[in-house]
C-alpha positions in Angstrom: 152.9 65.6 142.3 153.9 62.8 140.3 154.8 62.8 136.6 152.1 61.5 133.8 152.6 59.8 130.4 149.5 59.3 128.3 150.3 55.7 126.2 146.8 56.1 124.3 145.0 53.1 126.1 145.9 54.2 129.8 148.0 56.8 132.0 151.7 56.1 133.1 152.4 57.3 136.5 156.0 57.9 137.9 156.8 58.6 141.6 159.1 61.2 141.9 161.5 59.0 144.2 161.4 57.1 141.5 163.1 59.7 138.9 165.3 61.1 142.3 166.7 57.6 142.4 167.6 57.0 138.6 169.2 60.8 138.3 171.2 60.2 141.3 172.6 57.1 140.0 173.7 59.2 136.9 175.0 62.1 138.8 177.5 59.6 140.0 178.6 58.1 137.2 179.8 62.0 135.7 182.9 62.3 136.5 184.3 64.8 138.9 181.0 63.9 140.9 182.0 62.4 144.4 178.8 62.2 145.2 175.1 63.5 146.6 175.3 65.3 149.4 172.8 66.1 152.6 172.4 69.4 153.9 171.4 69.8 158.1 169.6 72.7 158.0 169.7 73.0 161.7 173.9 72.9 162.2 174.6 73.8 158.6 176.4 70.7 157.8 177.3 68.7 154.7 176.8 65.2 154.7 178.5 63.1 151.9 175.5 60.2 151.1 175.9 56.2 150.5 175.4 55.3 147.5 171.7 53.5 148.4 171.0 57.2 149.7 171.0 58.7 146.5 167.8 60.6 145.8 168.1 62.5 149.2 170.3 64.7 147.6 168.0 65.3 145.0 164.9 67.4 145.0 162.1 66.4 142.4 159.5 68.8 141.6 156.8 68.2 138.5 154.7 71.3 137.1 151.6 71.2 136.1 152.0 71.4 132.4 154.1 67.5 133.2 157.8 69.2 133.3 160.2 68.1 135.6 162.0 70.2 137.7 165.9 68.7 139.5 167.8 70.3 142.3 171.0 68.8 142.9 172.9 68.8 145.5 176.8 67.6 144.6 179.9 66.9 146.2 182.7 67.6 143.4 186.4 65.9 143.3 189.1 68.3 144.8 190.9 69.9 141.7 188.4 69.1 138.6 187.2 72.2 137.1 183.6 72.9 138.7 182.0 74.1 135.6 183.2 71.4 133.3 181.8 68.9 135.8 178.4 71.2 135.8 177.9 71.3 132.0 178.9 67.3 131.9 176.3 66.5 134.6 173.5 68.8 133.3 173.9 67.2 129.9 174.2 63.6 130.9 171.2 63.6 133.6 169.0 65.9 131.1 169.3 62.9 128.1 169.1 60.2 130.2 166.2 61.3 132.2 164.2 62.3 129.7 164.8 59.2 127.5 164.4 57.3 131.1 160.7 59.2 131.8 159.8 60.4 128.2 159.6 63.7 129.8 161.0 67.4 130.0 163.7 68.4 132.5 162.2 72.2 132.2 165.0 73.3 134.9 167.7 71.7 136.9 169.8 73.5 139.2 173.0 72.2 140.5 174.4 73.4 144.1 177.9 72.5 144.8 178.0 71.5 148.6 180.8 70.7 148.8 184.5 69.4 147.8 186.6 66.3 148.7 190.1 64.8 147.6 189.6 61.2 146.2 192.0 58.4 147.2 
């Protein structure tokens, strides 16, 4: 289902790849976020994603009273403190995305996949 803004003289429409793309390029800018990651669910493993791959880690569901729903799947920096990088990505992609969409994030979950050592 996609998302719907009423503007008074139409309806907007937004694809949800289209909000999967723009949170996924905010995940990354938090910091202690290494990146999205993919999850095989045939062999179990966790596959750190290119930067143009972004909203595969990201799972974008819309209700039907228009709220948006965000799973994440992260890969965090080796040695940040996990929560602190939770609390600073759930605040960042809930302002940004709802100013982005002019709608409500109603639930976003955040599954840490995931840690790597950065160069």
């Amino acid at each position: 289902m996609n998302g719907r803004i009423d503007s008074g003289i139409g309806q907007i429409t937004i694809d949800t790849d289209v909000i999967s793309t723009y949170a996924g390029s905010v995940a990354v800018e938090c910091f202690g976020i290494v990146g999205m990651a993919a999850v095989s669910m045939r062999d179990g493993l966790v596959k750190l994603l290119r930067r143009d791959s972004l909203k595969h880690g990201i799972t974008v569901r819309i209700t039907k009273d228009n709220k948006i729903q965000l799973d994440f799947h992260v890969i965090v920096a080796y040695g940040t403190n996990i929560s602190a990088v939770a609390d600073n990505l759930f605040s960042s992609v809930k302002y940004k995305v709802e100013d982005f969409t002019g709608m409500e994030i109603e639930k976003l979950d955040i599954y840490i996949e995931g840690v790597r050592a950065i160069d």
